[in-house]
C-alpha positions in Angstrom: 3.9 1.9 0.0 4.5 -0.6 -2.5 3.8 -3.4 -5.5 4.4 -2.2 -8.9 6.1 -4.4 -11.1 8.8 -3.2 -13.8 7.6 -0.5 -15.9 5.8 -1.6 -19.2 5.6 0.1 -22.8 2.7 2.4 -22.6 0.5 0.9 -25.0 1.0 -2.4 -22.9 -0.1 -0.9 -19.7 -2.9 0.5 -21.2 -4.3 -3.2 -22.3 -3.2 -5.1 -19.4 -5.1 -2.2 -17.0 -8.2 -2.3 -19.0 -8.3 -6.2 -19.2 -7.4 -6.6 -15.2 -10.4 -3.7 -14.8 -12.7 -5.5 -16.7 -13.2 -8.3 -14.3 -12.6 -6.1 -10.8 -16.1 -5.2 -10.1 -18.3 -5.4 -6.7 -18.1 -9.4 -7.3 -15.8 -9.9 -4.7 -17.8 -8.0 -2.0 -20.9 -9.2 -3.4 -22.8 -9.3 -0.2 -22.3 -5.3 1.0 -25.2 -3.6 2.3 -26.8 -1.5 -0.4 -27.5 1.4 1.7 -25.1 3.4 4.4 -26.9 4.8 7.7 -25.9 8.2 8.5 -23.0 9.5 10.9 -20.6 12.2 10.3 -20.3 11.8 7.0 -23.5 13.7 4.7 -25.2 13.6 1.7 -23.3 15.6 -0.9 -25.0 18.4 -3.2 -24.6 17.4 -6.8 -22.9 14.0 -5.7 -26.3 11.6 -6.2 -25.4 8.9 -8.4 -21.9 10.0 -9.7 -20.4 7.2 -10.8 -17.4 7.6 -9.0 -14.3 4.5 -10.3 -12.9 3.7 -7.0 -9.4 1.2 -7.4 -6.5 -0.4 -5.7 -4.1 -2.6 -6.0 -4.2 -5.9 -5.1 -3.0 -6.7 -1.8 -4.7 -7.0 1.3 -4.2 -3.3 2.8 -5.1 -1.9 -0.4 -8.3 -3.6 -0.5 -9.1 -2.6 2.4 -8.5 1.1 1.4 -10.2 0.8 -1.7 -13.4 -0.6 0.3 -13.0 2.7 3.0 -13.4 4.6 0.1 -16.5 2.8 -1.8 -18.0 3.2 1.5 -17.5 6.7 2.3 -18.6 7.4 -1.3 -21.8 6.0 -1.3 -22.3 7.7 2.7 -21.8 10.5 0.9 -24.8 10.3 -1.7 -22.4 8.6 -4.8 -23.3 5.0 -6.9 -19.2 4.6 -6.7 -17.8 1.5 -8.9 -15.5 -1.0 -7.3 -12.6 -1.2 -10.0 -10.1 -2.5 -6.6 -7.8 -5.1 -7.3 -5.5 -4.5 -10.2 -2.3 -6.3 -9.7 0.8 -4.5 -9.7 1.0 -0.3 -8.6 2.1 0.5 -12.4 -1.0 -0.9 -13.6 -3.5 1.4 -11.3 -1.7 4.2 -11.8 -1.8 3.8 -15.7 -6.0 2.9 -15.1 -5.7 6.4 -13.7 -4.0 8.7 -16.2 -6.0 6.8 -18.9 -9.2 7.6 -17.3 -10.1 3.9 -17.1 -10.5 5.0 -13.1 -11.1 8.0 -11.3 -9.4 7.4 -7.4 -7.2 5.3 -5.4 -5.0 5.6 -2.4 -1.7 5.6 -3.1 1.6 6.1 -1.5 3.9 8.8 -1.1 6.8 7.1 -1.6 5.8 5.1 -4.6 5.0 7.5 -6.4 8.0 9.8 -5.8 10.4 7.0 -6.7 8.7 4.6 -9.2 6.3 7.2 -11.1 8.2 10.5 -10.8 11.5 8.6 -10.8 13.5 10.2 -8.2 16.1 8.9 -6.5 16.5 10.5 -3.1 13.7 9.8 -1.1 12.9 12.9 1.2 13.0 12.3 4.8 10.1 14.6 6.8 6.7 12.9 5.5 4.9 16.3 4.8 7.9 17.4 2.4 8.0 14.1 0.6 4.0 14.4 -0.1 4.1 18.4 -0.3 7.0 17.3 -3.3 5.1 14.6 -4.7 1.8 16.3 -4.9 3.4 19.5 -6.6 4.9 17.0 -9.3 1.8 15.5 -10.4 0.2 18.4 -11.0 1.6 18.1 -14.5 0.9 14.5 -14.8 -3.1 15.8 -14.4 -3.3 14.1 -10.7 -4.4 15.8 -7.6 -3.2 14.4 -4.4 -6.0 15.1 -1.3 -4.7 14.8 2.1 -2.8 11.8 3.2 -2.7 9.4 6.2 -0.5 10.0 9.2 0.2 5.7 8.6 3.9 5.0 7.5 3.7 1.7 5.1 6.9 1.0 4.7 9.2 -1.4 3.2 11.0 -3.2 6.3 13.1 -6.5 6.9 12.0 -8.7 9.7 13.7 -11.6 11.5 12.3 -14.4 13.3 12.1 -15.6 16.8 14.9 -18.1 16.3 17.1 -16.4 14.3 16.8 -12.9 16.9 18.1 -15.2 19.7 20.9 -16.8 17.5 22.0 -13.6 15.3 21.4 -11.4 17.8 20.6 -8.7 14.4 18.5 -5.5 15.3 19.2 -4.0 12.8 19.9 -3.6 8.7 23.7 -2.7 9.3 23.8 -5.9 11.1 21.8 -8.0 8.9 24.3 -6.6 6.2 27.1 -7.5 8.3 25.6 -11.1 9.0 24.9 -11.4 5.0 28.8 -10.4 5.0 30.4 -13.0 7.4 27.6 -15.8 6.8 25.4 -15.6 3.6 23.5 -18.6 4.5 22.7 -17.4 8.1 20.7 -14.0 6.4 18.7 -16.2 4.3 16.1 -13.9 3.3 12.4 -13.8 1.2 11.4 -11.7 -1.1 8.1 -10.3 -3.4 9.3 -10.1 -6.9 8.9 -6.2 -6.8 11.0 -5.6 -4.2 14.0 -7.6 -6.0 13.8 -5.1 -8.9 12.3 -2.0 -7.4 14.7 1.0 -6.5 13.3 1.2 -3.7 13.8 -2.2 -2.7 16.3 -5.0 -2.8 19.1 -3.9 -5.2 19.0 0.0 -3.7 18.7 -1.7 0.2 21.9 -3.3 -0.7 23.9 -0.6 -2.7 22.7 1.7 0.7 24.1 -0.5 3.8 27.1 -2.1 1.1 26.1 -5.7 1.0 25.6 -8.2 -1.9 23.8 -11.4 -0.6 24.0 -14.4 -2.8 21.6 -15.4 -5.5 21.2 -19.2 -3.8 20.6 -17.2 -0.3 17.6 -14.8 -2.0 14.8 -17.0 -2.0 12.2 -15.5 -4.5 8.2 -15.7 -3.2 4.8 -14.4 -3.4 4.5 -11.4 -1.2 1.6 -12.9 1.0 4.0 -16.4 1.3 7.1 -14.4 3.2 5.3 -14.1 6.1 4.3 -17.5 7.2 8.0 -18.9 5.6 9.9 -16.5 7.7 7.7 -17.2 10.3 8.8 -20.8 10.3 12.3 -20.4 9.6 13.0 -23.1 7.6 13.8 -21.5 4.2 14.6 -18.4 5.1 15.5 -16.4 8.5 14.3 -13.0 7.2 12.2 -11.3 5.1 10.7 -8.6 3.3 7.4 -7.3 5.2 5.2 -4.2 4.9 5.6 -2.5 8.5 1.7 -1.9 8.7 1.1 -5.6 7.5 -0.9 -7.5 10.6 0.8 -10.7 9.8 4.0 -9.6 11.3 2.7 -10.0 14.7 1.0 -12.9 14.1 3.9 -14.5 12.9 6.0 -12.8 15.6 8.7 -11.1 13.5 10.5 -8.4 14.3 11.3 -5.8 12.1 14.6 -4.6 11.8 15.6 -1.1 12.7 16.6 0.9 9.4 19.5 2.7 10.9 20.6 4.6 7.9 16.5 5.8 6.8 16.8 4.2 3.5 13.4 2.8 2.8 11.1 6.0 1.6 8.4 7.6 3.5 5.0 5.6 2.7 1.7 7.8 3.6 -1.5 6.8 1.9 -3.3 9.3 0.6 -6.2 9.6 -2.3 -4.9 10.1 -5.6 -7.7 11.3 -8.0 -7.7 12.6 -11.4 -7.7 16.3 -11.7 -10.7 16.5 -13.9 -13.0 14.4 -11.1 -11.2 16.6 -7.8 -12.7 19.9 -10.2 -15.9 18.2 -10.9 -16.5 17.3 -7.2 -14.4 19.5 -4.8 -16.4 18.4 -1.8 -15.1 15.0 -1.8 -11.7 16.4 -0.3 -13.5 17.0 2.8 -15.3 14.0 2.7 -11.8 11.9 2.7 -9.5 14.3 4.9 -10.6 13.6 8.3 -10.7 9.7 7.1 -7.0 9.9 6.3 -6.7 12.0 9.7 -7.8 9.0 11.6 -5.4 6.4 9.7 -2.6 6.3 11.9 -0.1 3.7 12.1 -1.8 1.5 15.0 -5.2 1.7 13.7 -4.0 0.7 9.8 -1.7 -2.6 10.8 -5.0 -3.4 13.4 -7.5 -3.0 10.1 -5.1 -4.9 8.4 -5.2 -8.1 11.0 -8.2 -8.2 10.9 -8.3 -9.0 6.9 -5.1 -11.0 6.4 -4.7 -12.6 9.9 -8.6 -12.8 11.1 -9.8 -14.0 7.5 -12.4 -11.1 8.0 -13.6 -9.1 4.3 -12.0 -6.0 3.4 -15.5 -4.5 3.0 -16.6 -5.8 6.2 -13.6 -4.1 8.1 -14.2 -0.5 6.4 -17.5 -0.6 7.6 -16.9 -1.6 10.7 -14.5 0.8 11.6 -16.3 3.6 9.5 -19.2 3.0 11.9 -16.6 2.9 15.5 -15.2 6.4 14.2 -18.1 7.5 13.9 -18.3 8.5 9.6 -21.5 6.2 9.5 -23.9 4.8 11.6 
C-alpha cells in the first residue's frame, strides 16, 4: 500500500534518500544467522556474493518484507545488503531510480497513483499491476510477480462506537460525519491527510467534509491503540493487513463505493539488476504466491502486536513454507 509523504524537488530526494540509506544497514537485525539451511529455495549460478541493495520503507509490514527478501537472497547464494527502513514511500522509490538501491516490495496501488500519477485506480488487481508494471518500464523499473495480499487503506471503528453508531460502512461514516462531526472523530497518519489516495480523495468520493477540530492528526503506529481506546477519536485510518486491528478489536469499515486502490506487494527492482540476474524472478514468485491476505496480517501480528523481530518472522515462516530449512 502506502507511506510516502508529499513529493520533494528531485535533487532533495536524492540527499534525503542517500542520508536515511546511510544509517539503514544490518544494525537493526544485528543478531541474524549468517548462514541459511537449504529447502526449496537453491543456490543460484552466478548469484555468489552479489551484492544485492535490498530496502523498504519504514513501517512494520515493510520490514518485514524487506527481511523475506534478505533471506531469500542470501538462500539463494547472494551477500544482499539491508538498506530497509527509509521513511516515507517517495524516498525508496527515489533510492531506487538513483541506483542508491537495487529492490524493494512495493505496492500496486502506490505506485499507480503517487508515482505514475493516475487518478483512477483500476478495479481487478491483475489489471491494476499488468498497468502499472507496463508504465514503469520507461521509468527503467521492472515489476516481478506480486502477492495475492490486498494492503489496503481502510477506516475502522471501535467496539463502543460500532454499538452506539451502528456505522458499517464509509457511506455511513460519511453520513455520521454529516449529522454529527464530533461523533466520527477520526485519526490519521500525516500521508493519508495529503495523499490522493487518502483523506482529501476518501472525502471528495463519498461527499463529506469532516471538520479540522474533529481530524485528529497522529503517528501511523499511534491510531491503533487511540482508536482502540476511544477517547480521542472513534475511528481511524488502519492498513487492512496491519495485525493490530484485531488486537485492538476494530472493525474495518466496508468501502461500499471501491474507492481505496488495489494494494498487492510485489518486488520492484531496477531494470539493469532483473537483466543482470534473471533467475531471481523465480526465486521471489512462488514467495509472493504464498503471501496471501491471512498469512501477511498473521506475519504482521506477530511483529507489531507480539513484539517479535521482522527478521525473526521471515525466517520463521520461510522455514514453515518450506523455502529454507
Amino acid at each position: 500500500m502506502r507511506i510516502h509523504p508529499r513529493p520533494l524537488a528531485a535533487t532533495v530526494a536524492l540527499v534525503a534518500a542517500a542520508a536515511l540509506i546511510a544509517g539503514c544497514t544490518i544494525g537493526k537485525e544485528q543478531d541474524q544467522p549468517a548462514q541459511v539451511a537449504a529447502g526449496s529455495i537453491k543456490k543460484i549460478d552466478g548469484l555468489a556474493g552479489a551484492k544485492i541493495r535490498v530496502s523498504s520503507k519504514e513501517f512494520d509490514e515493510q520490514l518485514l518484507l524487506g527481511q523475506i527478501a534478505l533471506v531469500a537472497l542470501q538462500a539463494a547464494g547472494a551477500s544482499p545488503e539491508d538498506k530497509t527502513n527509509i521513511t516515507g514511500s517517495s524516498n525508496v522509490r527515489q533510492a531506487l531510480t538513483s541506483g542508491a538501491v537495487d529492490l524493494y516490495w512495493e505496492y500496486t496501488g502506490t505506485a499507480w497513483i503517487s508515482y505514475l500519477k493516475q487518478t483512477k485506480p483500476i478495479a481487478d488487481p491483475k489489471a491494476q499491476y499488468d498497468a502499472v508494471k507496463t508504465a514503469d518500464v520507461a521509468n527503467n523499473i521492472t515489476w516481478w510477480a506480486p502477492s495475492p495480499a490486498n494492503d489496503t487503506y481502510a477506516i475502522a471503528v471501535n467496539q463502543s462506537a460500532l454499538r452506539q453508531y451502528g456505522v458499517k460502512t464509509l457511506s455511513e461514516y460519511a453520513a455520521l460525519a454529516k449529522t454529527n462531526p464530533a461523533a466520527a472523530s477520526t485519526c490519521i497518519g500525516p500521508e493519508f491527510k495529503s495523499r490522493d489516495d487518502g483523506f482529501p480523495g476518501l472525502e471528495k468520493a463519498y461527499g463529506f467534509d469532516l471538520p479540522a477540530a474533529q481530524e485528529h492528526l497522529v503517528n501511523d503506529a499511534v491510531v491503533y491503540p487511540t482508536v482502540g481506546k476511544g477517547d480521542t477519536c472513534h475511528f481511524g485510518e488502519v492498513a487492512s493487513t496491519d495485525g493490530r486491528v484485531s488486537a485492538q478489536h476494530l472493525t474495518v469499515l466496508t468501502d461500499d463505493k471501491s474507492f481505496f486502490p488495489i494494494y498487492n506487494p510485489a518486488i520492484m527492482v531496477s531494470t539493469p539488476v532483473a537483466q543482470k540476474y534473471p533467475q531471481l524472478e523465480q526465486l521471489f514468485t512462488p514467495i509472493a504466491a504464498k503471501l496471501d491476505t491471512p498469512t501477511l496480517t498473521e506475519l504482521n501480528k506477530k511483529v507489531s502486536v507480539d513484539g517479535q523481530k521482522a527478521n525473526t518472522v521471515a525466517r520463521d515462516w520461510l522455514k514453515s513454507a518450506g523455502f529454507i530449512g
